[in-house]
C-alpha positions in Angstrom: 72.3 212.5 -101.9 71.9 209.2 -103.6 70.4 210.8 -107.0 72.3 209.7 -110.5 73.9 207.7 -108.3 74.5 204.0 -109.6 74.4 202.3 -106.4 74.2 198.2 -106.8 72.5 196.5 -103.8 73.5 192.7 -103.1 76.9 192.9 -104.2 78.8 191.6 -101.0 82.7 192.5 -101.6 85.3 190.3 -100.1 88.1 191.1 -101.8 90.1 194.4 -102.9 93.3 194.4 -104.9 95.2 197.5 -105.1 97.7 198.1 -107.8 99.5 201.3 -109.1 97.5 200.6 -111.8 94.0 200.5 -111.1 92.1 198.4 -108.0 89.9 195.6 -108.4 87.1 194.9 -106.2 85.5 191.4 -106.1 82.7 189.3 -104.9 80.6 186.1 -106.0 78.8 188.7 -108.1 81.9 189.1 -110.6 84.3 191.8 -110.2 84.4 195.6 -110.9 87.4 197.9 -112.0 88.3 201.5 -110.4 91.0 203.8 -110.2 90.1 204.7 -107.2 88.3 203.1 -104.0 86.4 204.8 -101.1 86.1 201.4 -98.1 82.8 202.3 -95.7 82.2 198.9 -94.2 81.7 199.1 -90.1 84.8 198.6 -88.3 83.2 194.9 -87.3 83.5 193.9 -90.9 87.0 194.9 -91.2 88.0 193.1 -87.7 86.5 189.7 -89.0 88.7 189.8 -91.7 85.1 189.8 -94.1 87.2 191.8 -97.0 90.7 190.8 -98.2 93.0 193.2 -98.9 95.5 192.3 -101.5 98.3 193.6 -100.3 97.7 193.5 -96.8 97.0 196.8 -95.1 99.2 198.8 -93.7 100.5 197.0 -90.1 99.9 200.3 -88.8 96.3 200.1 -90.0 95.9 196.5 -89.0 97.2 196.9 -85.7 94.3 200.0 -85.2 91.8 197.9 -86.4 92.9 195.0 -83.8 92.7 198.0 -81.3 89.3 199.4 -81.1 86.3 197.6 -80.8 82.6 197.6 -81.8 80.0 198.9 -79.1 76.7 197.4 -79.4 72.7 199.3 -79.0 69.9 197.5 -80.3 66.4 199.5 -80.5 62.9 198.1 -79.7 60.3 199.8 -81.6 57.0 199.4 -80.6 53.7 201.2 -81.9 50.9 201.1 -79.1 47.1 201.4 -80.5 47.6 204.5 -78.1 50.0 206.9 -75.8 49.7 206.1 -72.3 52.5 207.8 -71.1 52.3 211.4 -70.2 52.5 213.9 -72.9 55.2 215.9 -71.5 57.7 212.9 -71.0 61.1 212.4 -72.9 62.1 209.2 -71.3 60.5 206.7 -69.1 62.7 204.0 -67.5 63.2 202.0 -64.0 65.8 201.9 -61.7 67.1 198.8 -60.1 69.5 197.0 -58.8 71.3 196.1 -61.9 71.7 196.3 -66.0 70.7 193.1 -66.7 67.3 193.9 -68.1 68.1 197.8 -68.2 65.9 199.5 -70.8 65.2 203.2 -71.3 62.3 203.9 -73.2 61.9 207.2 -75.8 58.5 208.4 -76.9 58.9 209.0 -80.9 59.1 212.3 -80.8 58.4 213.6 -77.6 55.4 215.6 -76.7 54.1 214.5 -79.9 50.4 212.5 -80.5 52.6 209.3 -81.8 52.0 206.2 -80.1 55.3 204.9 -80.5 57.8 204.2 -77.9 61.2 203.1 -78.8 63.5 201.0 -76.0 66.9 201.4 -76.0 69.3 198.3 -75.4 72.9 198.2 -74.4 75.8 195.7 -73.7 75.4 192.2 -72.5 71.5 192.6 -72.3 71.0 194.0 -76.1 73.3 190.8 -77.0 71.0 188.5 -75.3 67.7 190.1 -76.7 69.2 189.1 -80.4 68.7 185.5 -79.3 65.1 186.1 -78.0 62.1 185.3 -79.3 59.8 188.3 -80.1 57.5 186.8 -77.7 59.9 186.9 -74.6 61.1 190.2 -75.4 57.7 191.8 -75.3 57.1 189.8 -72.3 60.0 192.0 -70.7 58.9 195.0 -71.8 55.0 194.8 -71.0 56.3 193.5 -67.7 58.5 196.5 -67.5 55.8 199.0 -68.2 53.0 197.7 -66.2 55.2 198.6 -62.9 54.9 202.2 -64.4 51.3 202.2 -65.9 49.5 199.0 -64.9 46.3 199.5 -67.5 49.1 198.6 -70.3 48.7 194.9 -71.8 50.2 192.9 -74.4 47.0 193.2 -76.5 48.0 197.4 -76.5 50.9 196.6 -79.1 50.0 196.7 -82.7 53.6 196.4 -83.7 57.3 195.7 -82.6 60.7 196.1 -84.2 63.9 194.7 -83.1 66.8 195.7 -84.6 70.0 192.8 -84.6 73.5 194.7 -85.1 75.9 192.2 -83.6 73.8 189.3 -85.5 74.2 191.1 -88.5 77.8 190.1 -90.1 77.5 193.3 -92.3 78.0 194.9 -89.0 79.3 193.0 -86.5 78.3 195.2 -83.9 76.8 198.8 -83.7 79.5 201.8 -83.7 82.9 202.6 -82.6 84.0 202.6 -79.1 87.7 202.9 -77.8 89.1 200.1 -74.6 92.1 201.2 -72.5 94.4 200.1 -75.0 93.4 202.2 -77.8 93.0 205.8 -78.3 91.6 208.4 -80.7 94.9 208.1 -82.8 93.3 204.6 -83.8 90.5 206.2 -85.6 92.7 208.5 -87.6 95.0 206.1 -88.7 92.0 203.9 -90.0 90.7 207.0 -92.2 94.4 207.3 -94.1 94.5 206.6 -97.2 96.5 203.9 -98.7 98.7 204.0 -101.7 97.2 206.6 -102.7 93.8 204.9 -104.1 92.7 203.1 -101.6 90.4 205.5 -98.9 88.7 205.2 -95.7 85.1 206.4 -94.5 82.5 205.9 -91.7 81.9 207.2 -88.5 85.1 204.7 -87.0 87.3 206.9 -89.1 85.8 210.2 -87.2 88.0 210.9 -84.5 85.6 214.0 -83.3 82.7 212.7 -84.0 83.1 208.8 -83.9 79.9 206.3 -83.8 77.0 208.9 -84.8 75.8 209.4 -88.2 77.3 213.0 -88.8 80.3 211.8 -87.8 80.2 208.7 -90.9 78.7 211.9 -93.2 81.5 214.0 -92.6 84.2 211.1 -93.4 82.3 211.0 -96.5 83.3 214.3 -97.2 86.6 214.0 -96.1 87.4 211.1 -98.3 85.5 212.4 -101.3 88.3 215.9 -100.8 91.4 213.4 -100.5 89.8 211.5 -103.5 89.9 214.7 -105.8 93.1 216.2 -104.5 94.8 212.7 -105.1 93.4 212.9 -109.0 94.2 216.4 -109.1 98.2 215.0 -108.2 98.0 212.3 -110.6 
């Protein structure tokens, strides 16, 4: 997808002004001219205010942005010198009491001769686990396993991964989800366009298929259509 594609890494926007005339997006890298503008940044990014929009959005588009909120999953990855898990499992995981320390655990790929296991995170606890050391959070998770398969130690993990969405501030979080006070309507109105030149993508913008990676794609698509039929006007 990304071939003869000029795609310029590093270039952190923070603001985008929109005339009838062309747009203009800028960062401390300089600036960069466009007629028209397709916006993909995670709904976190646009709800810490990390892009001005010059003019302000829409209040009907700010107002959906204020609305829905960003979920949070982190993933530990962790590569074992071996499986010890049986071969036929998809998921391994405890049940207790409470969430606090709640992780499920995915063999990568199932039924497969990979040592890797990957732990999912959610909420409060996945938070928390962004502020651990690696240390401490293998601690959990060996502790976690060995009530499951006592022979596993520490010294079985050649390498962990942690990933760090809501620490990450080109994130803010990791996909879409919708509180009480919000509704599905809130994901379409932050995929219209705007003035005709300014466009929305990404999997907030997908009100069938919001905060999975088919759902972003498909925006994509969308956008790239309302793109050409809005040249196609002009």
């Amino acid at each position: 997808l990304s071939e003869e594609i000029d795609i310029q890494y590093n270039h952190e926007v923070n603001r985008i002004t929109y005339t009838e005339a062309g747009i203009r997006v800028s960062g401390p890298w300089g600036n960069a001219t466009a007629d028209k503008v397709i916006v993909t940044v995670p709904l976190g990014v646009l709800k810490k205010n990390r892009i001005q929009f010059i003019p302000e959005l829409p209040a009907r588009k700010k107002e959906s942005i204020r609305r829905l909120e960003m979920g949070l999953l982190n993933k530990i990855v962790l590569t074992f010198q071996k499986a010890f898990w049986p071969k036929e499992a998809h998921r391994l995981g405890l049940l207790g009491a409470d969430t606090l320390e709640r992780i499920e655990y995915y063999p990568m790929p199932p039924g497969g001769k990979s040592a890797i296991l990957v732990g999912i995170v959610y909420g409060d606890f996945a938070r928390s686990i962004e502020r651990l050391s690696k240390e401490k959070v293998i601690s959990i998770v060996i502790n976690q396993l060995q009530k499951m398969f006592p022979e596993v130690s520490e010294s079985d993990i050649d390498e962990i991964l942690i990933t760090g969405w809501h620490s990450d501030p080109m994130s803010e979080g990791s996909y879409l989800y919708i509180p009480p006070n919000a509704s599905l309507n809130d994901c379409k109105i932050l995929g219209e366009p705007v003035e005709n030149s300014l466009f929305f993508a990404g999997e907030a913008t997908h009100p069938l298929y919001l905060g999975t990676v088919h759902g972003a794609y498909l925006s994509g698509i969308r956008s790239a259509k309302e793109v050409q039929a809005s040249t196609n006007k002009s």
